[in-house]
Phi, psi and omega in degrees: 000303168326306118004250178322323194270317135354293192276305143359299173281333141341275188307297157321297161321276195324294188303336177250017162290320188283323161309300198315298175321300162349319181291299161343285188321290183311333194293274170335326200242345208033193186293355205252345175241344157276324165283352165289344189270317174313329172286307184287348180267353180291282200294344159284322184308312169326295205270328166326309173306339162223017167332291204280035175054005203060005157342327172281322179300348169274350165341314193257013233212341177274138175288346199243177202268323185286306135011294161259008157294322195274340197258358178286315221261352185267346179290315154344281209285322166311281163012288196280359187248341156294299155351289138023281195274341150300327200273335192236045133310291189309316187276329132359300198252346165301298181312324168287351182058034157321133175277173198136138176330337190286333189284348177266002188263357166066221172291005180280342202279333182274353191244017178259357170261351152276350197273309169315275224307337172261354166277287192318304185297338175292316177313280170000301177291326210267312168275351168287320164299322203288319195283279174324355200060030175286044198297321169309295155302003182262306159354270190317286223294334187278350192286305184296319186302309203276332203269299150352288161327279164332287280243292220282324146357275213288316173255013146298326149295335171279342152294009194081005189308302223065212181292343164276312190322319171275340153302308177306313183279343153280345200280281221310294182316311176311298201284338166274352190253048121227000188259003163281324182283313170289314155334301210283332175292320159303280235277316194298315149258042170315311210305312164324310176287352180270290202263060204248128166255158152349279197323330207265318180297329201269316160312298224264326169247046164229315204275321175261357135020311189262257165052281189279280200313318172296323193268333198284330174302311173348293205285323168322277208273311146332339181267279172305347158316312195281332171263348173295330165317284168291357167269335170281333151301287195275005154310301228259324177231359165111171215265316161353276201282327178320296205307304205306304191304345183270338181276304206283007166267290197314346186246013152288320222254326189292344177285320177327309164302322233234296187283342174301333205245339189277294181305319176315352210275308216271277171329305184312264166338309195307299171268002167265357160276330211258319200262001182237024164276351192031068126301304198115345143359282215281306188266011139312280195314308168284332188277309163298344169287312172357293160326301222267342192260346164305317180300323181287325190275349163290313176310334169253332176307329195290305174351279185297349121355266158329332172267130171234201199269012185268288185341299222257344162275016173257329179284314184234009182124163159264008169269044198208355191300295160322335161331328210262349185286346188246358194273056188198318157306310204276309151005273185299334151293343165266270205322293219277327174296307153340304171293331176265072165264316213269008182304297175288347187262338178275322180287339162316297195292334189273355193070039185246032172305330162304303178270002169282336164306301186328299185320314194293340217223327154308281201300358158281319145309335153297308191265354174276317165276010153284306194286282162347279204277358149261001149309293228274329168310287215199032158065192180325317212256340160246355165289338179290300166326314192287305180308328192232028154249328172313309205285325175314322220263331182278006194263314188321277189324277175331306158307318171292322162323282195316314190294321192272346179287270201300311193283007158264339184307136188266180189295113165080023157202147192289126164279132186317161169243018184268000000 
């Protein structure tokens, strides 16, 4: 537990070293370049995420230690070959004239397949510490990770960089706040990884298989969900308007996130101990955290209250004004992802990952025809609406799943949710 409130508070230090910043950054960089580094963090976020087939979440899954060295080193090379095959994509799909947010990113574009391969290795890195218990280095490095960032921010804007400046000080920041720890986990095991064979890699992706193969789609279409907003803004309106909408989600997203990452630590053991007393426990628990993060999300809507385009053209500019149009949705959409954080971590104890794969596959479909019929509205500004009552209303349904799942589940086993 101690552990766990340690790595939280780490993670909580980095993210808001980097909101503080924020204000600086937008000043320094303007819409037009946040929103292209937003676009390169979308689409580096896709594919990063699932470069390493999710090999990495089996990381922890081996009893022996050689064992998952094999299975690090095979998520790596998945990785470093997805990357790869992205790199030599990119020029690809410029030259065919795919439409897409990519055609507007110029050279940031070429940095979206450096961008995988360092998302991926952070994944990586991050469950191989999580396995030793390096919770302390896990701490430091996300603390060092956000201080970096900023840093390399602040002054590359002041060089003039533009969206590569911003794009360069997340690369540079991600690798630094892991790469003393990740050296030092190689020199402790070279010798293992010097004699690691094929076979041992091939064993290492047949034994995790199912594993890999279920989540990565999961993960896939759950990634694009989460980027398709913003990638259909600076399609549709440009790097402008995109930047805004991308600055006011990034600084929405940090209680989420923060508190999101925290419950992940907890919550899981928690209802998975609560559900196999078939007490009545298990939707107790749930239904009171429920509570408590409803309580949180009152907290930020009151917050978000306060801001209006006078505030935030005093703070960050007055090309920054528009921003505000978007801060009262994603609002109402950050309250609603709060009540649900603990929804996926429940459908695990219930065995319903099948329909939650569904969902996941729902809710995209959701928030692109939501996003659609508030375009045909009101523009920029009900297509933002629509994306964030579809996502409200597919955040409900789930939660009501999760609610009729634990109050039928029998005593020391779950009835499916599919």
């Amino acid at each position: 537990m101690r552990a766990a409130i340690g790595l939280g508070g780490g993670a909580a230090i980095g993210h808001a070293v980097t909101i503080a910043a924020m204000p600086l950054v937008a000043v320094l960089y303007g819409p037009e370049a946040v929103g292209a580094w937003g676009a390169w963090l979308a689409l580096a976020g896709i594919i990063g995420v699932v470069a390493c087939c999710r090999y990495d979440t089996a990381i922890a899954l081996p009893a022996s230690d050689r064992e998952a060295i094999h299975v690090a080193l095979l998520a790596v090379l998945l990785a470093v070959l997805v990357c790869g095959l992205t790199a030599i994509l990119v020029p690809i799909i410029l030259l065919a004239g795919i439409p897409g947010p990519w055609h507007t990113q110029g050279v940031a574009l070429g940095w979206v397949p450096l961008g995988a391969l360092v998302l991926a290795w952070v994944m990586v890195a991050t469950q191989w510490l999580a396995r030793v218990h390096a919770v302390s280095s896990l701490a430091a490095a996300k603390i060092w990770c956000g201080a970096v960032t900023a840093g390399l921010h602040l002054v590359l804007g002041l060089l003039g960089a533009g969206a590569l400046g911003l794009i360069a000080g997340d690369v540079g920041g991600r690798c630094a706040g892991l790469w003393g720890r990740t050296r030092q986990a190689w020199r402790d095991h070279a010798a293992e990884i010097a004699h690691t064979q094929p076979s041992d890699l091939w064993n290492a992706a047949r034994r995790h298989r199912v594993h890999a193969l279920w989540m990565t789609p999961t993960t896939l279409i759950d990634g694009i969900g989460q980027q398709v907003p913003l990638l259909c803004i600076l399609s549709f309106y440009g790097d402008a308007v995109g930047g805004q909408f991308a600055l006011a989600q990034r600084m929405m997203a940090l209680p989420a996130a923060l508190l999101g990452q925290s419950i992940a630590q907890f919550f899981l053991p928690m209802m998975a101990r609560a559900h196999r007393h078939a007490d009545g426990s298990a939707i107790r628990l749930f239904l009171g955290l429920s509570g408590v993060l409803a309580g949180c999300g009152v907290a930020v809507l009151t917050a978000m209250s306060l801001v209006t385009a006078d505030r935030i053209s005093f703070v960050l500019g007055w090309e920054w004004r528009d921003m505000m149009v978007f801060v009262t949705p994603l609002a109402v959409l950050t309250a609603a992802a709060l009540v649900a954080s603990t929804v996926s971590q429940t459908a695990i104890v219930l065995g319903g990952q099948r329909w939650y794969a569904m969902w996941v596959t729902l809710r995209l479909l959701a928030v692109a025809t939501g996003m659609w019929l508030g375009d045909q509205w009101d523009g920029v500004h009900g297509a933002v609406w629509g994306m964030c009552v579809a996502g409200c209303v597919s955040y409900g349904v789930l939660w009501g799943v999760m609610v009729w799942g634990l109050a039928n589940s029998s005593a020391g086993q779950a009835k499916p949710c599919t």
